[in-house]
C-alpha positions, 0 to 999 in steps of 0.5 A: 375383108373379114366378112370375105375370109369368114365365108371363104372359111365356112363354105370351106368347111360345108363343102368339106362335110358335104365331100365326106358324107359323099365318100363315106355313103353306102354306095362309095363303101361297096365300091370301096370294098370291090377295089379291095377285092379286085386288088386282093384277087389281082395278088393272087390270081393272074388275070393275063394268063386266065384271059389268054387261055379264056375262049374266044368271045364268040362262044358264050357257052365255052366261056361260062364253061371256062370261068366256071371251072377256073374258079372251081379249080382256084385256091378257096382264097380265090373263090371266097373274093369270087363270089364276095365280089360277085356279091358286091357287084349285084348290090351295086348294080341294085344301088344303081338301078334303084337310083335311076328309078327313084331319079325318074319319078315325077313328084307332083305336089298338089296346093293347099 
């Protein structure tokens, strides 16, 4: 019974450390930080609205046009969560790329 409450106890405690160095890695901090920016920028800038008044999907060129003229004309609280949240995006993406790079590699190890 001992023997069973002290495994219990101590897979309790690596599973604990395995989840914090799972949350706390570089790539669940820049995801922490575009949540922050996403919510910041939510306060001050009414999505609804900008999608309302935003072409249809249709015209690609319309629409670069309107999100780059939306953001030009914000606040300059706004266009600083912009362009760190565009930022933040492309490390992700370059965080997920490199991932999957690295996860479809073949390691072959040769007998010594």
């Amino acid at each position: 019974m001992y023997e069973n409450n002290l495994r219990k106890s101590i897979m309790r405690r690596v599973y604990a450390v395995w989840a914090l160095r799972k949350l706390t890695s570089p790539f669940f901090v820049k995801g922490y930080i575009f949540a922050l920016l996403f919510y910041l920028m939510a306060s001050e800038v009414s999505f609804v609205n900008v999608l309302t008044n935003a072409p249809g999907a249709s015209d690609l060129f319309k629409n670069v046009k309107f999100f780059s003229n939306a953001v030009a004309m914000s606040e300059p609280i706004v266009q600083v969560y912009t362009i760190l949240s565009v930022l933040i995006m492309a490390l992700l993406a370059r965080d997920v790329l490199a991932g999957r790079k690295s996860a479809t590699r073949i390691r072959v190890s040769m007998p010594t």
